[in-house]
DRENDO-1510 file (C-alpha; in Angstrom, 1 decimal, always signed):
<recs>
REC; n; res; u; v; w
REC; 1; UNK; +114.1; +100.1; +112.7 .
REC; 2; UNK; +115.0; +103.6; +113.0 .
REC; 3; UNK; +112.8; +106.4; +112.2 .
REC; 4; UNK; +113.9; +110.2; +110.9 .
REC; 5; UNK; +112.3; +112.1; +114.0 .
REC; 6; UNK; +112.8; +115.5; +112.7 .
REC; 7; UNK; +111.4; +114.4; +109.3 .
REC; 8; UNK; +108.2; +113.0; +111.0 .
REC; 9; UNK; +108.0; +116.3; +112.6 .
REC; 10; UNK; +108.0; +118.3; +110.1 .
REC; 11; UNK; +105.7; +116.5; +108.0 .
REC; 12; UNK; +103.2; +116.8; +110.8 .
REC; 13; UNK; +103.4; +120.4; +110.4 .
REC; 14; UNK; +103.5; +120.4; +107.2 .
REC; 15; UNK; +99.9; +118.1; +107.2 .
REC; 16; UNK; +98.3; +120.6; +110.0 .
REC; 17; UNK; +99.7; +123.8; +108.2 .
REC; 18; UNK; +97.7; +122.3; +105.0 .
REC; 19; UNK; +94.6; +120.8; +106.8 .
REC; 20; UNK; +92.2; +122.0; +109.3 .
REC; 21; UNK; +92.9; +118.6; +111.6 .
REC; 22; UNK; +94.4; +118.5; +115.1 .
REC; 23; UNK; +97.6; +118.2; +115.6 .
REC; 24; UNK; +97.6; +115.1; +117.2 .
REC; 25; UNK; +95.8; +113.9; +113.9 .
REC; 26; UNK; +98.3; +115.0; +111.9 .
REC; 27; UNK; +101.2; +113.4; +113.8 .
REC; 28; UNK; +99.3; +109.8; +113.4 .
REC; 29; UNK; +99.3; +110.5; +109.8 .
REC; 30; UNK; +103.2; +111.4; +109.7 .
REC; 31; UNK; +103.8; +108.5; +111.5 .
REC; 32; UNK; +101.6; +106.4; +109.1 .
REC; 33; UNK; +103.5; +107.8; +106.2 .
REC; 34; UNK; +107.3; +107.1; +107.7 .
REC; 35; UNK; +105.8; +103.3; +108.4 .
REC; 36; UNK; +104.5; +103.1; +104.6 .
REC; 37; UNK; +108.2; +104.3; +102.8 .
REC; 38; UNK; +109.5; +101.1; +103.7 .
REC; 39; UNK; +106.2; +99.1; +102.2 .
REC; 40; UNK; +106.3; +101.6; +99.4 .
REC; 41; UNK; +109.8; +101.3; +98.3 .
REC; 42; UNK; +109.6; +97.0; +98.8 .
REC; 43; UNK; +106.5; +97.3; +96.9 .
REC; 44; UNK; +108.5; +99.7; +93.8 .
REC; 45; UNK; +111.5; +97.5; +94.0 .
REC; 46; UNK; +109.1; +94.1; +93.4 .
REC; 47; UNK; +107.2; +95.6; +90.3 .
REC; 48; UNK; +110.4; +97.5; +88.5 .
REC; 49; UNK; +112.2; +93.6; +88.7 .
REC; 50; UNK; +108.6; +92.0; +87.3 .
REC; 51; UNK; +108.7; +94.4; +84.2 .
REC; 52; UNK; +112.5; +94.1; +84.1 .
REC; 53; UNK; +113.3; +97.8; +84.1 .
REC; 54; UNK; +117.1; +98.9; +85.2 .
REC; 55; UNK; +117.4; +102.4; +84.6 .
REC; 56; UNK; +116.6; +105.0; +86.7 .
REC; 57; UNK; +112.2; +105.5; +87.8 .
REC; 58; UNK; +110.2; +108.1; +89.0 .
REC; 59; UNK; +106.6; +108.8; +89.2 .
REC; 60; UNK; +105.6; +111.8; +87.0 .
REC; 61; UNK; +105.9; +113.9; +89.6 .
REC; 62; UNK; +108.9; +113.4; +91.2 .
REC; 63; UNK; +110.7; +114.3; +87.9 .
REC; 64; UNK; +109.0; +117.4; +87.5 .
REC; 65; UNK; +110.3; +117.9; +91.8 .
REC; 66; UNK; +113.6; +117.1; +89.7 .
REC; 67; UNK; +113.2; +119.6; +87.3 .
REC; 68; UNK; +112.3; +117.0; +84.7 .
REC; 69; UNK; +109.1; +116.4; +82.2 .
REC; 70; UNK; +108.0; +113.3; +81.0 .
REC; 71; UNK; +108.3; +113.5; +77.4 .
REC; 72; UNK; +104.7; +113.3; +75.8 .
REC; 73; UNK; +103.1; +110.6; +75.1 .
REC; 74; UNK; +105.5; +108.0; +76.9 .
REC; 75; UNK; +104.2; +105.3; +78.6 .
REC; 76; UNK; +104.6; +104.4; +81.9 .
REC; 77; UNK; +107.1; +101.5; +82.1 .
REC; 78; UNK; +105.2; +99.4; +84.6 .
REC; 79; UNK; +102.8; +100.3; +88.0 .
REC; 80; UNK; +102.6; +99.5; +91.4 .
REC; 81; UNK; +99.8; +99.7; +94.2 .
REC; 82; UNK; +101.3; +102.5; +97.1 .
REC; 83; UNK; +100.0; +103.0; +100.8 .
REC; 84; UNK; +98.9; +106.8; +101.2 .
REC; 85; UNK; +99.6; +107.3; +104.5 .
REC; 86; UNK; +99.0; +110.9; +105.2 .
REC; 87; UNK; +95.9; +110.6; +104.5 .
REC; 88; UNK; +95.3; +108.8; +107.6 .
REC; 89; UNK; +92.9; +106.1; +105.9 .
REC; 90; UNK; +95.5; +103.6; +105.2 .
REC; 91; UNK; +94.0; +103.4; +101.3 .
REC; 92; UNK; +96.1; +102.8; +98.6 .
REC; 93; UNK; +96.6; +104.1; +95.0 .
REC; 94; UNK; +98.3; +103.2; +92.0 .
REC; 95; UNK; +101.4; +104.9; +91.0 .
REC; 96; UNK; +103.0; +105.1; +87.3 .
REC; 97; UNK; +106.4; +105.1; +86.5 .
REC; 98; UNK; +108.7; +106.1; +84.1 .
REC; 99; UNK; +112.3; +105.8; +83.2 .
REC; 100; UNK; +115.5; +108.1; +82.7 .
REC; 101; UNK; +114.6; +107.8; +79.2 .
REC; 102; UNK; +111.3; +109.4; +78.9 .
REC; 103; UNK; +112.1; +112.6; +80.6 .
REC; 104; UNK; +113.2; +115.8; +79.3 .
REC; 105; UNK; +114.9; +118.7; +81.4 .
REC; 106; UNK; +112.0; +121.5; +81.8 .
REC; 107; UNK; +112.8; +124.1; +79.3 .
REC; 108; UNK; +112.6; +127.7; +81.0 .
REC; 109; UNK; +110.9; +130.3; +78.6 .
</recs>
């Protein structure tokens, strides 16, 4: 399996710029992350076909990254269990998601 060198890099810096960890630290971590994305997106992939879901999924706030809000009081359409690797620790935490249809463009005042 190939690996996004530049992109571990730069979330290394992006981890030490943030923490007060070395940078050697902070490396391991990127490199836990990059190793999780496959388990992560496996993991997504398994749960959106249990709940039966086709359109499009996002956690809550990778639609707001996309300039999206979840409409309010929408309910998740189904969870998984994600590694957090920049953390470092390996532990795991459960992530919501919801579809193409429960998200609104962000309305600029």
């Amino acid at each position: 399996m190939k690996y996004d060198l530049r992109k571990i890099m730069m979330k290394a810096w992006k981890i030490y710029r943030e923490n007060e960890l070395s940078f050697g630290e902070c490396l391991h971590r990127a490199w836990l992350s990059a190793k999780a994305e496959k388990v992560n997106a496996k993991r997504i992939e398994t749960a959106k076909a249990a709940a039966g879901v086709e359109e499009e999924t996002n956690t809550w706030s990778d639609w707001k990254k996309l300039g999206y809000e979840v409409i309010h009081g929408s309910k998740a359409l189904f969870g998984t269990v994600l590694i957090w690797g920049s953390r470092g620790d390996g532990k795991t935490y459960k992530a919501s998601f919801f579809g193409r249809s429960q998200v609104q463009k962000i309305r600029m005042a």
